[in-house]
gemmi code that builds the backbone of each chain (N, CA, C; Angstrom):
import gemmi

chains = {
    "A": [
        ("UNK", (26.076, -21.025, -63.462), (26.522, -22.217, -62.713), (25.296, -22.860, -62.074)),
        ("UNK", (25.096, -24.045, -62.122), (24.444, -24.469, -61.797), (23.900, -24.896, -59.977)),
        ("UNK", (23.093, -24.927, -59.746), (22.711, -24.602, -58.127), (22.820, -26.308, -57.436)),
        ("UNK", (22.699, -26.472, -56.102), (22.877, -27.638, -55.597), (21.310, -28.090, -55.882)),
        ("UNK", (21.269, -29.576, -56.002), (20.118, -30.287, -56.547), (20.097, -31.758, -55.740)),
        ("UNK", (18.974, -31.835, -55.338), (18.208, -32.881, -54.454), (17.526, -33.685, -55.161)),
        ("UNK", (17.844, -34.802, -54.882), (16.645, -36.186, -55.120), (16.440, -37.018, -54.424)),
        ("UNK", (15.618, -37.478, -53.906), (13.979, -37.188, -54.689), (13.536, -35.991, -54.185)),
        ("UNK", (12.824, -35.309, -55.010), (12.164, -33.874, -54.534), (11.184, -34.471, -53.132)),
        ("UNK", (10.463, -35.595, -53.060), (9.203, -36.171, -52.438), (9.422, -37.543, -52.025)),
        ("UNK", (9.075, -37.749, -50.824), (9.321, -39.331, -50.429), (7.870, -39.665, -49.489)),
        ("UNK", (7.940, -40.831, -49.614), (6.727, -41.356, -48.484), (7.026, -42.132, -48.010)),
        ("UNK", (7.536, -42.366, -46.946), (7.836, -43.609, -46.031), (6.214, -43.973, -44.986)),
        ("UNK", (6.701, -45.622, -44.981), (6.396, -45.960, -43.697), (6.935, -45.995, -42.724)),
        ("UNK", (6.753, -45.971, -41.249), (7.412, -45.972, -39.950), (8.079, -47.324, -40.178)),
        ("UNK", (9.592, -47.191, -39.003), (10.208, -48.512, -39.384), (11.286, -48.807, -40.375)),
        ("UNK", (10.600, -48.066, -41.836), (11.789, -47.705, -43.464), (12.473, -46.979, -43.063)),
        ("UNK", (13.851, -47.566, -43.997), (15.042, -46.114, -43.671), (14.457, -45.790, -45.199)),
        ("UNK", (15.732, -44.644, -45.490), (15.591, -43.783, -46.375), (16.806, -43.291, -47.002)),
        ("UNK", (16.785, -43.011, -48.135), (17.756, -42.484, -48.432), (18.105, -41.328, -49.527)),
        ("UNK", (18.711, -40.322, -49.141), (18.238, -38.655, -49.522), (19.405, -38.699, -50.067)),
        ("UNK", (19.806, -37.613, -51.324), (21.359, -37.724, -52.245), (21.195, -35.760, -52.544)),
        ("UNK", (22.342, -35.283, -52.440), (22.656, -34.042, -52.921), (23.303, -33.932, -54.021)),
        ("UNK", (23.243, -33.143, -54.877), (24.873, -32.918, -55.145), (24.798, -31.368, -55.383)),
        ("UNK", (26.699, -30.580, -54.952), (26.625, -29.575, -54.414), (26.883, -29.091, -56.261)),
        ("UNK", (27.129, -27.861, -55.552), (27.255, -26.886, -56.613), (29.118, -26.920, -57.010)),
        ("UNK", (29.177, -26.909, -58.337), (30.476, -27.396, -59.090), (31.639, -26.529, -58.239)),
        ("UNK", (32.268, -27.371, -58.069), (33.366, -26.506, -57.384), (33.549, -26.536, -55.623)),
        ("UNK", (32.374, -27.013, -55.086), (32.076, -26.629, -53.948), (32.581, -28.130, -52.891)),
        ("UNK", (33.485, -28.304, -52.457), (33.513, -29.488, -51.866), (32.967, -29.614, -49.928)),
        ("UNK", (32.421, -28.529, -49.581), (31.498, -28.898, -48.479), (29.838, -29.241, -48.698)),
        ("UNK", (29.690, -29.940, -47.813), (28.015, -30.206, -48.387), (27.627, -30.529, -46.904)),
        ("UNK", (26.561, -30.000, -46.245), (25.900, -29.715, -45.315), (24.381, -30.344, -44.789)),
        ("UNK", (23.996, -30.778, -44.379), (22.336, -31.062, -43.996), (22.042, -30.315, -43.016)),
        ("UNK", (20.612, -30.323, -43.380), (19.402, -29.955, -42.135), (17.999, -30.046, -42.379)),
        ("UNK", (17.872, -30.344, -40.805), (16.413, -30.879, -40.772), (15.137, -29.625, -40.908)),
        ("UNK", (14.159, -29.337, -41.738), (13.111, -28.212, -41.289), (11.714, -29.054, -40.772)),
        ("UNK", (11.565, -28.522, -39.563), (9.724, -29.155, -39.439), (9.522, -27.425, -39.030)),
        ("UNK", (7.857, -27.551, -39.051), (7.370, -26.528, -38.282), (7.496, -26.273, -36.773)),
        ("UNK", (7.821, -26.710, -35.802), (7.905, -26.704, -34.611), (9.309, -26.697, -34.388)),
        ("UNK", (10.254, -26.914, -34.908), (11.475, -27.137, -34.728), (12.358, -26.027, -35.535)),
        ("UNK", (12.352, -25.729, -36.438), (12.569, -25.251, -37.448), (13.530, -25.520, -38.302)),
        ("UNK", (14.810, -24.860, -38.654), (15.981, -25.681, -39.554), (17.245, -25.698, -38.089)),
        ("UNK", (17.554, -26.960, -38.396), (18.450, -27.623, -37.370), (19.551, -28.694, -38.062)),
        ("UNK", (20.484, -27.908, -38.147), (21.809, -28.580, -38.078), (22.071, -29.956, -38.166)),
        ("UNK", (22.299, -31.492, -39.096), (22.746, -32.320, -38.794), (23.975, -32.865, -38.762)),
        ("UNK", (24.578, -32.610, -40.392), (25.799, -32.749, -40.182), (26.857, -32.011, -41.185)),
        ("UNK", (28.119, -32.289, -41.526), (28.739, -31.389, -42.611), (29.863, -32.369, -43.169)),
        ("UNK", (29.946, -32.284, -44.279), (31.315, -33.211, -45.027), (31.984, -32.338, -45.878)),
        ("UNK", (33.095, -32.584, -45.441), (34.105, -32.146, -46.376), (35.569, -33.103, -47.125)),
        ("UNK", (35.470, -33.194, -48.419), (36.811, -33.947, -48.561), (36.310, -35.772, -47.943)),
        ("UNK", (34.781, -35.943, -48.100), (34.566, -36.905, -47.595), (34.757, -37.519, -46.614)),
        ("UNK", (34.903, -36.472, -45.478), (35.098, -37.004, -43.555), (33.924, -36.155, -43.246)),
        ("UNK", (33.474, -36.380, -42.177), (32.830, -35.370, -41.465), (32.866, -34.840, -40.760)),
        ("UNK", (32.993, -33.603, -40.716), (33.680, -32.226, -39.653), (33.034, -31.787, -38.674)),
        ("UNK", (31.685, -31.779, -38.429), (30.884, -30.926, -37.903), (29.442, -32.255, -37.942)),
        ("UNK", (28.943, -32.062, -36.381), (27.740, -33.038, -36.586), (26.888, -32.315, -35.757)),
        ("UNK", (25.504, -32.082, -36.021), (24.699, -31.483, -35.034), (23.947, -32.428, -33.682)),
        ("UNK", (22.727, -32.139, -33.279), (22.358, -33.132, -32.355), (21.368, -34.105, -32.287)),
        ("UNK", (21.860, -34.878, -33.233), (20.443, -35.916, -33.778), (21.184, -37.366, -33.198)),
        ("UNK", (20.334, -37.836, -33.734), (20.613, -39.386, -33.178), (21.105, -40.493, -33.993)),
        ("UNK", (21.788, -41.559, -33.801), (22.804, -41.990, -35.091), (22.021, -42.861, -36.002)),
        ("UNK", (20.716, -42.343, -35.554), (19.759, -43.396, -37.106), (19.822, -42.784, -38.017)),
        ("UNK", (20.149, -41.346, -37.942), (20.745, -39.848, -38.745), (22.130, -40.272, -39.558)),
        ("UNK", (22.510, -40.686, -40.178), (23.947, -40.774, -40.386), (24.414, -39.939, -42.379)),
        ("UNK", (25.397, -40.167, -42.938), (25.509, -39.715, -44.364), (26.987, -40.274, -44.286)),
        ("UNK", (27.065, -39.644, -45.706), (28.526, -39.753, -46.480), (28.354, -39.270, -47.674)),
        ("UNK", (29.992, -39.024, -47.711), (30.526, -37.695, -48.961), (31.542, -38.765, -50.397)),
        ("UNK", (31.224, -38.387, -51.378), (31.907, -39.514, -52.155), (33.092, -38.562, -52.612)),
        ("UNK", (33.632, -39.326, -53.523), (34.929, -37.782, -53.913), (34.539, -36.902, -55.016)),
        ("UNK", (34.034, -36.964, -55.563), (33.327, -36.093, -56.264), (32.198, -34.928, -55.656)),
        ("UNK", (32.265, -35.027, -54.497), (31.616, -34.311, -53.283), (30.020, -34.146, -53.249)),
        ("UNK", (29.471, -35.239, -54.007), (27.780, -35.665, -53.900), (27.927, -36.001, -52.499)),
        ("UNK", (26.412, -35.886, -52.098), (26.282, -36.352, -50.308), (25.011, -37.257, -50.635)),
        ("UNK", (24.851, -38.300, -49.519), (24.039, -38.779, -49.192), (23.736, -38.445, -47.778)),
        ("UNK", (22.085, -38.709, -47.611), (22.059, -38.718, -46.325), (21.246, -40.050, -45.938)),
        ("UNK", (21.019, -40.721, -44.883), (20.357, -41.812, -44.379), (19.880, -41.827, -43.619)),
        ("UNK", (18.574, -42.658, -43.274), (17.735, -42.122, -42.223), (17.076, -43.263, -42.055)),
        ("UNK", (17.778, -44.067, -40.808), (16.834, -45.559, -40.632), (15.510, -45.688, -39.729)),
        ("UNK", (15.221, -46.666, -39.261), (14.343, -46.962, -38.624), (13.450, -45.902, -38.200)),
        ("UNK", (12.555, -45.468, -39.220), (12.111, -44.327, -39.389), (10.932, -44.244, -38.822)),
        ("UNK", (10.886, -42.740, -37.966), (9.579, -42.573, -37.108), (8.994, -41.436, -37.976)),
        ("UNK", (7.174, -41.213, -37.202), (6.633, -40.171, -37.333), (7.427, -38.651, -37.144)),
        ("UNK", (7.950, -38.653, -36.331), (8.680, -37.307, -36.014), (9.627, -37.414, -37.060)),
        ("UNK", (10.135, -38.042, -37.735), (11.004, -37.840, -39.119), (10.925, -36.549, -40.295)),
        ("UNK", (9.009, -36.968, -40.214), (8.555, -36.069, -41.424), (9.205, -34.601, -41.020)),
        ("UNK", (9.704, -34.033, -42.276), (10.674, -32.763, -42.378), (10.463, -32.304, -43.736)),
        ("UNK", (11.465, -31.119, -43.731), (11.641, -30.845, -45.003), (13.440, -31.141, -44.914)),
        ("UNK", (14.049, -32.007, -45.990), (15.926, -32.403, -45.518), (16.616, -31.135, -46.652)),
        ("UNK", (17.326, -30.342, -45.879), (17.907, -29.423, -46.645), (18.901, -29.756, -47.146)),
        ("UNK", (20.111, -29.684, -48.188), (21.126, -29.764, -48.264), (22.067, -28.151, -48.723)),
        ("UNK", (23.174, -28.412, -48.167), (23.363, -26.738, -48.547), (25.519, -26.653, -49.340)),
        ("UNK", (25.934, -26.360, -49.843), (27.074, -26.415, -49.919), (27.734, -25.104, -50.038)),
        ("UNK", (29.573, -25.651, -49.843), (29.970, -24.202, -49.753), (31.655, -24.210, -50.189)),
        ("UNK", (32.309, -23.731, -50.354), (33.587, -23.688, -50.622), (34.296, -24.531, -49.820)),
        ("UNK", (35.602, -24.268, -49.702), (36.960, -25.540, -49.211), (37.119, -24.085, -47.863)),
        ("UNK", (36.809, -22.829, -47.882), (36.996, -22.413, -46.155), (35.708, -22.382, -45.356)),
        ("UNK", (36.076, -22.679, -44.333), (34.886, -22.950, -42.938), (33.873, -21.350, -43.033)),
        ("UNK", (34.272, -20.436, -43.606), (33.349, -18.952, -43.274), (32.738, -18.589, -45.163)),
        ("UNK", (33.558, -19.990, -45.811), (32.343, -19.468, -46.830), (30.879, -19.611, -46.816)),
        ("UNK", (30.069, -19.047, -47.398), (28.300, -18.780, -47.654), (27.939, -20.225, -47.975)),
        ("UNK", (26.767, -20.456, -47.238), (26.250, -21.872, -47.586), (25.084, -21.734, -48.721)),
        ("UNK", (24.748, -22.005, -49.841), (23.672, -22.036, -50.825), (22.726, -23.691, -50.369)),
        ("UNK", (21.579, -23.140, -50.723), (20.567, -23.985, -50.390), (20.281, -25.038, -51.298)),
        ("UNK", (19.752, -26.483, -51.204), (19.201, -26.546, -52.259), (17.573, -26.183, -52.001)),
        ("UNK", (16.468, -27.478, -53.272), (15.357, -27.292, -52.914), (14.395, -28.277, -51.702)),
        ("UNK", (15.452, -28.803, -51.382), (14.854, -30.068, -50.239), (14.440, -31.003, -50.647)),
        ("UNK", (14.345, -31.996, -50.110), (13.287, -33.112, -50.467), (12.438, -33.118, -48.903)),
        ("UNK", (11.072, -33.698, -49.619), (10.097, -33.557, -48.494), (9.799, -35.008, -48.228)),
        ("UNK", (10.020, -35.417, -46.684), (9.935, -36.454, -46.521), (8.614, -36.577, -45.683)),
        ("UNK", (7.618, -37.559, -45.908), (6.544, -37.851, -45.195), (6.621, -39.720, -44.500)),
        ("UNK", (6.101, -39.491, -43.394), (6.538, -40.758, -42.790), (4.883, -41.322, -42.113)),
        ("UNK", (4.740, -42.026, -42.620), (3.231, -42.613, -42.264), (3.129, -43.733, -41.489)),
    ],
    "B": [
        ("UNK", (15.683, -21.770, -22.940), (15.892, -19.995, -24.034), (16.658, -20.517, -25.190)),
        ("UNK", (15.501, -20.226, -26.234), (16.288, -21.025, -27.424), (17.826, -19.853, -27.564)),
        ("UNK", (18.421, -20.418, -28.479), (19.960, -19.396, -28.923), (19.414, -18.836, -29.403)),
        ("UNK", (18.723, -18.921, -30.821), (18.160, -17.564, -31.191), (16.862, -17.306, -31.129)),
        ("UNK", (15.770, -16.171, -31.287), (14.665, -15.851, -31.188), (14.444, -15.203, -31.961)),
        ("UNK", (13.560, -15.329, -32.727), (12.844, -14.474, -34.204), (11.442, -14.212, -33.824)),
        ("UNK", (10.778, -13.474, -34.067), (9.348, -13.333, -33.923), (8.412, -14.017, -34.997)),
        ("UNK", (7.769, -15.050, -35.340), (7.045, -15.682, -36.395), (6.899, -14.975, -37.186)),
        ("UNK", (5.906, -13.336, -36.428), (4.730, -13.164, -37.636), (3.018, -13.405, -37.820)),
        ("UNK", (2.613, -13.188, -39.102), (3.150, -12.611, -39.865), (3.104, -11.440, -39.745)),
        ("UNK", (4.179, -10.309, -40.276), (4.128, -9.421, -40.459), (4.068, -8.844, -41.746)),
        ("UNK", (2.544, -7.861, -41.717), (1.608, -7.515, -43.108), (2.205, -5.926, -43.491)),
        ("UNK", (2.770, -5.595, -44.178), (3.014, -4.062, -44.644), (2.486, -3.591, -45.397)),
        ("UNK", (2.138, -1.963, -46.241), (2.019, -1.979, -47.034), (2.678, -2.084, -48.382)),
        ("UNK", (3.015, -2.109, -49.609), (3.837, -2.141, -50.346), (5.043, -0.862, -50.726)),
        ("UNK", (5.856, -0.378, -50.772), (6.480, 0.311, -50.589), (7.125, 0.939, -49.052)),
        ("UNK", (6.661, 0.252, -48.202), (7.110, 0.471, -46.629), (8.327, 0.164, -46.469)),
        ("UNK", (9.018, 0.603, -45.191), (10.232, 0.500, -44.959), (10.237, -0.913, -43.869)),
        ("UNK", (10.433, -1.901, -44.190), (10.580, -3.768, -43.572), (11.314, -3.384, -42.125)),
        ("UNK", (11.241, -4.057, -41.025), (12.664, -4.155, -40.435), (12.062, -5.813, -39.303)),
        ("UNK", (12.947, -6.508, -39.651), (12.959, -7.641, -39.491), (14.590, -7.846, -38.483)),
        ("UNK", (14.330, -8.880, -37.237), (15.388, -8.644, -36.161), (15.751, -10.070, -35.589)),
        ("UNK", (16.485, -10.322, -35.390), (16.963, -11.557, -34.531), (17.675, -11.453, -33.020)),
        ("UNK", (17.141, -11.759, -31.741), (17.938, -11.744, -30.372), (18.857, -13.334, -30.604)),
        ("UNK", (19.884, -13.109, -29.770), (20.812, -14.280, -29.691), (21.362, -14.519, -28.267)),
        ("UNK", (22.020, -15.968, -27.637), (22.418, -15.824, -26.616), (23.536, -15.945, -26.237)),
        ("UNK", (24.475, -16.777, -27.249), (25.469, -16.925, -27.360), (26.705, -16.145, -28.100)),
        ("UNK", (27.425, -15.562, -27.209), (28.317, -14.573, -27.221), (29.328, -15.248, -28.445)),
        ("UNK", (29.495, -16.424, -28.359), (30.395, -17.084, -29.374), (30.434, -16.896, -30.938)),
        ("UNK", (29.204, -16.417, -31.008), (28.822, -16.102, -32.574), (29.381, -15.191, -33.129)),
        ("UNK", (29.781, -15.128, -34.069), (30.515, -14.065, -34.745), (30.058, -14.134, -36.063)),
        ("UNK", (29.474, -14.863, -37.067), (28.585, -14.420, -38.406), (27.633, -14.692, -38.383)),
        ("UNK", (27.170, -13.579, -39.215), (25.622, -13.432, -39.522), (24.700, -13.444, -40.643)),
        ("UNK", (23.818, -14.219, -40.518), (23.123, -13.967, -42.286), (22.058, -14.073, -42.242)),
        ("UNK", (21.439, -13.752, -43.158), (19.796, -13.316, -43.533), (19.553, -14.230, -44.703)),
        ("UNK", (18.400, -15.218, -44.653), (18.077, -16.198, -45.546), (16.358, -15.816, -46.073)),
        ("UNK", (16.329, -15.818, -47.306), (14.725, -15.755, -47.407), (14.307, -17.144, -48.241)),
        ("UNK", (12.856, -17.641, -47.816), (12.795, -18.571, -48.207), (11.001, -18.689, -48.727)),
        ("UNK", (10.751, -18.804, -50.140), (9.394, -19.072, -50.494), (9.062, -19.869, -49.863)),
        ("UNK", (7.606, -20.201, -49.916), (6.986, -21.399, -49.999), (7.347, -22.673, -50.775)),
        ("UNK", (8.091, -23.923, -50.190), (8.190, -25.248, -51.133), (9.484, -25.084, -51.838)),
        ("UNK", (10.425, -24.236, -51.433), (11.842, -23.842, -51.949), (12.656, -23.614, -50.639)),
        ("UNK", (13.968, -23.857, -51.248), (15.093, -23.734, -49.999), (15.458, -22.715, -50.029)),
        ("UNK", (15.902, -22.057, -48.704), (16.656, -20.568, -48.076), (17.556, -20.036, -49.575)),
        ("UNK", (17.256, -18.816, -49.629), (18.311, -18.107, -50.857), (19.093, -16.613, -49.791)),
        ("UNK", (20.197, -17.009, -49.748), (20.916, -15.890, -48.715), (21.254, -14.453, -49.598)),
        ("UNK", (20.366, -13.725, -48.693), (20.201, -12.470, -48.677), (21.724, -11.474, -48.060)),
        ("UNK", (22.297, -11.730, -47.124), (23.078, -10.937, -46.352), (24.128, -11.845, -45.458)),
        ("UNK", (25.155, -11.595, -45.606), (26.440, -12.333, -44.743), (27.169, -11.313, -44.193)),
        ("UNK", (27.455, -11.243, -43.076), (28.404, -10.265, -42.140), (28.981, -10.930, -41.208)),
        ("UNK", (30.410, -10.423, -41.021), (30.831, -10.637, -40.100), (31.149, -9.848, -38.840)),
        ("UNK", (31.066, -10.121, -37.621), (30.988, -9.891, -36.373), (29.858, -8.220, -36.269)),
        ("UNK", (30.353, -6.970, -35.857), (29.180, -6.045, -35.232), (29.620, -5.074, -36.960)),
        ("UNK", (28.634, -4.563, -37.011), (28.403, -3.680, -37.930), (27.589, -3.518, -38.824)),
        ("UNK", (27.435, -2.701, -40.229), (26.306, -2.562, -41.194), (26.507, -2.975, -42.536)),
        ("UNK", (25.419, -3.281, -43.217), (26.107, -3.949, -44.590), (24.915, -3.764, -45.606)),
        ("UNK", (25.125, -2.688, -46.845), (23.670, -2.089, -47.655), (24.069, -3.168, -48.880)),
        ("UNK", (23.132, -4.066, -49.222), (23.086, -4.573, -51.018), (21.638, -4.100, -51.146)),
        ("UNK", (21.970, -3.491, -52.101), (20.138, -2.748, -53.109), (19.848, -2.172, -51.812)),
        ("UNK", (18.306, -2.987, -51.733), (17.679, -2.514, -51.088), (17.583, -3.117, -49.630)),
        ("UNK", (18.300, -4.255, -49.492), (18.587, -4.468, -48.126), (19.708, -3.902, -47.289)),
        ("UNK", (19.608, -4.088, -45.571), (20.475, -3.110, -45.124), (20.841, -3.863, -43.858)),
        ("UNK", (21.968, -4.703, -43.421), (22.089, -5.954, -42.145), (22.731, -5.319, -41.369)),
        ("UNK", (21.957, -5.255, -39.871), (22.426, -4.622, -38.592), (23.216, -5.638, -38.002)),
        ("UNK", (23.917, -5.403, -36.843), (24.733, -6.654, -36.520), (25.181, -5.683, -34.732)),
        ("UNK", (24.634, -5.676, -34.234), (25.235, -5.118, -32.784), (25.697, -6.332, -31.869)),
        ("UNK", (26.664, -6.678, -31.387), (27.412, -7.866, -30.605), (27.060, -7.390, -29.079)),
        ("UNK", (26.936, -6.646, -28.609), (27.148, -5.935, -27.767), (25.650, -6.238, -26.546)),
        ("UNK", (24.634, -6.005, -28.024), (22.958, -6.432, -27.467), (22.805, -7.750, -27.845)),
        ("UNK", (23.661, -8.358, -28.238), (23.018, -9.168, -29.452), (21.698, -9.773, -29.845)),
        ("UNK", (21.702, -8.731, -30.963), (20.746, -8.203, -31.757), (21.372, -7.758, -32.940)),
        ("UNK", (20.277, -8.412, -34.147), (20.780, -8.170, -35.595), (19.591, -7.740, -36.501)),
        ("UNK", (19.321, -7.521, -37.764), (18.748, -6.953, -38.072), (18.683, -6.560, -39.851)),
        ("UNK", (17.510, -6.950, -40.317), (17.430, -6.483, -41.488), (16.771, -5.810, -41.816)),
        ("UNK", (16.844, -4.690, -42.270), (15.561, -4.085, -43.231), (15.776, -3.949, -44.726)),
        ("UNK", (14.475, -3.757, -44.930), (14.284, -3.752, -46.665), (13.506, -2.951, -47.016)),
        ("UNK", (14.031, -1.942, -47.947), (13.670, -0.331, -48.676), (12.809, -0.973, -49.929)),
        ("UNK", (11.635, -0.091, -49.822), (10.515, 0.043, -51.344), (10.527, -1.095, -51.230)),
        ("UNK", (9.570, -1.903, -50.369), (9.206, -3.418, -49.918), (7.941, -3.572, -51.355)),
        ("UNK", (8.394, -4.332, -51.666), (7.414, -5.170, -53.420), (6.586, -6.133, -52.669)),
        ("UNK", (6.159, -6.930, -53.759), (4.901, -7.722, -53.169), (5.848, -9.270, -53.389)),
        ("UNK", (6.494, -9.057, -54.536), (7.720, -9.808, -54.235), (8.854, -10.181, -53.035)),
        ("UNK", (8.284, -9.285, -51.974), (9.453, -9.727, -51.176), (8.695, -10.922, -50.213)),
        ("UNK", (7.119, -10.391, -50.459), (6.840, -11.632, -49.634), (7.388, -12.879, -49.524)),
        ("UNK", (7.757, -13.668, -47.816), (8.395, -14.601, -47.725), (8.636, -15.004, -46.501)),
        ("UNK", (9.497, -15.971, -45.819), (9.816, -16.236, -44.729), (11.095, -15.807, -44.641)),
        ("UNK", (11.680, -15.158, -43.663), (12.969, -14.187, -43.853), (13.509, -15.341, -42.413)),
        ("UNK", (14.701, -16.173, -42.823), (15.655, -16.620, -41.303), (16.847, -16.018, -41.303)),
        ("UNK", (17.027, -15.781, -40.126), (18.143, -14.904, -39.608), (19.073, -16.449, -39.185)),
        ("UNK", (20.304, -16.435, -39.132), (21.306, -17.521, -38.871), (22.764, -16.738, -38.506)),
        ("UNK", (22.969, -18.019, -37.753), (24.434, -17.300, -37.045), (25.501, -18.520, -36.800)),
        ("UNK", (26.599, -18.534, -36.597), (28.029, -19.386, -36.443), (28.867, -18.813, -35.701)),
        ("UNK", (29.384, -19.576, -35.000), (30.760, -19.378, -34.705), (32.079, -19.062, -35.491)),
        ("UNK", (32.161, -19.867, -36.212), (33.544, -20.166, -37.187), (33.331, -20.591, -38.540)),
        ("UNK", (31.738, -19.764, -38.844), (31.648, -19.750, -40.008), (30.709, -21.500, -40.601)),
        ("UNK", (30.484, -21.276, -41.570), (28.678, -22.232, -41.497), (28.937, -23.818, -41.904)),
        ("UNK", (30.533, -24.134, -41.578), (30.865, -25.572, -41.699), (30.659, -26.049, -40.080)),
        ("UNK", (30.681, -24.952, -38.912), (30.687, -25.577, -37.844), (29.055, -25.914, -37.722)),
        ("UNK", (28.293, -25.399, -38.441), (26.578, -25.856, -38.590), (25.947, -24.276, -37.987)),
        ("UNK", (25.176, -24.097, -39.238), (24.669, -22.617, -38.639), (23.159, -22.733, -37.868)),
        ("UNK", (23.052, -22.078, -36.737), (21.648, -22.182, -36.067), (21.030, -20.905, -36.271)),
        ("UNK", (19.962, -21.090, -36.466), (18.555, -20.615, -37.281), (17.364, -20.062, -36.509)),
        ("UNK", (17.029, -18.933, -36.556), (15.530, -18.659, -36.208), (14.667, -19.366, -36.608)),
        ("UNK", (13.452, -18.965, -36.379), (12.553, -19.836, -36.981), (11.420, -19.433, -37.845)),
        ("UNK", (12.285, -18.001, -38.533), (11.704, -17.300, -39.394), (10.405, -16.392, -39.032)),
        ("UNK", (10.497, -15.273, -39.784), (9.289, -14.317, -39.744), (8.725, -14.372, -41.119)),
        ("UNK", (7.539, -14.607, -41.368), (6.897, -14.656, -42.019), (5.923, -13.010, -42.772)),
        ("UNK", (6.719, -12.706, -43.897), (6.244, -11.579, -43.807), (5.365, -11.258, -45.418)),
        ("UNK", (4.096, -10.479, -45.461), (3.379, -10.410, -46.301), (3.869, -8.836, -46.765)),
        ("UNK", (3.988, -8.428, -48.162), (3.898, -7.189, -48.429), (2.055, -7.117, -49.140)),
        ("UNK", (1.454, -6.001, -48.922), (-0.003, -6.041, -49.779), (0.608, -5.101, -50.181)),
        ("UNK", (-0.064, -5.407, -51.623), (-0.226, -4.333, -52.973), (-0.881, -3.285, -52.890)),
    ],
}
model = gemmi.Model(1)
for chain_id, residues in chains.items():
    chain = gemmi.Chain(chain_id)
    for i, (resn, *xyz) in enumerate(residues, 1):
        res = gemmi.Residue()
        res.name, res.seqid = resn, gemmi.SeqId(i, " ")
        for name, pos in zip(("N", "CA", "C"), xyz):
            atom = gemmi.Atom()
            atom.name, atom.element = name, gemmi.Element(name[0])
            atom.pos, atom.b_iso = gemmi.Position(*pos), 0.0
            res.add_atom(atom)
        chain.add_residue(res)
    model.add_chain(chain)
structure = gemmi.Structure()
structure.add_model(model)
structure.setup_entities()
């Protein structure tokens, strides 16, 4: 079965650009998850979709936002984009119950100049 | 006081040593637990899922889980050079749709 998959693997923004990050989960899996990794911060929670609502949001700020299509691909969005942006954006998915295992993907690495 | 606390690292072994890698927590609310390892330039691949206090052996890994200290815990038997990696410990409330929070990984080297 095939694993959850990110595009673009690599981004380069300027400060100011939004952005826009796409998952799609692993077949079968209709939750799909984000998070942010920097070095100082580490991996942090943004938000979670399921069934295309969103259930669960962590503590970012609403230039942070996404959406779930029905086919349960995610996007994520990321406007008016600062230096502190640069991350690594995880996406992770997981079954239709709240205590199933989340699988990773490979991130996309966002750089913000 | 972050919720959870991991020790960075790195921690250097020799190859075949017995690993033990640990997470403190502060929040009593947590009830699962998991162990994520993650290369360099690749996303977390989960190692270990438990729920609430107890022990849990796959191969050669072995997940502690005490509620009580909270304090959790992995070790890893006949440590390869392969295991080198960043090991995050993660935890939930109600399971990893409510958003799971994360150490900030130990970074650990096995030498050959």
């Amino acid at each position: 079965k095939a694993g959850v998959t990110q595009t673009p693997r690599y981004l380069i923004k300027t400060r100011g650009q939004q952005v826009t990050l796409s998952c799609s989960p692993i077949s079968g899996h209709r939750s799909v998850s984000w998070y942010q990794q920097t070095p100082g911060q580490g991996l942090q929670f943004l938000f979670e979709y399921f069934s295309e609502t969103q259930r669960n949001k962590g503590n970012f700020p609403g230039r942070f936002s996404g959406r779930q299509f029905s086919n349960s691909r995610s996007e994520m969005n990321v406007s008016t984009l600062e230096l502190g942006d640069s991350a690594l954006y995880l996406c992770a998915s997981s079954g239709a119950a709240a205590t199933d295992t989340q699988y990773f993907g490979p991130g996309t690495r966002l750089t913000v100049l | 006081q972050k919720e959870v606390e991991q020790d960075p690292g790195p921690l250097s072994v020799p190859e075949g040593a017995i690993v033990s890698l640990n997470c403190t927590y502060s929040n009593s609310a947590f009830q699962y637990f998991m162990w994520y390892r993650q290369y360099s330039r690749k996303g977390p691949e989960l190692l270990m899922y438990t729920y609430s206090s107890g022990n849990k052996e796959d191969g050669r890994f072995t997940a502690q889980v005490d509620k009580s200290s909270k304090y959790i815990s992995l070790f890893i038997r006949d440590s390869q050079p392969s295991d080198s990696a960043t090991y995050l410990c993660a935890m939930s409330k109600g399971g990893g749709a409510d958003g799971l929070t994360f150490g900030k990984g130990t970074h650990l080297i096995i030498q050959p």
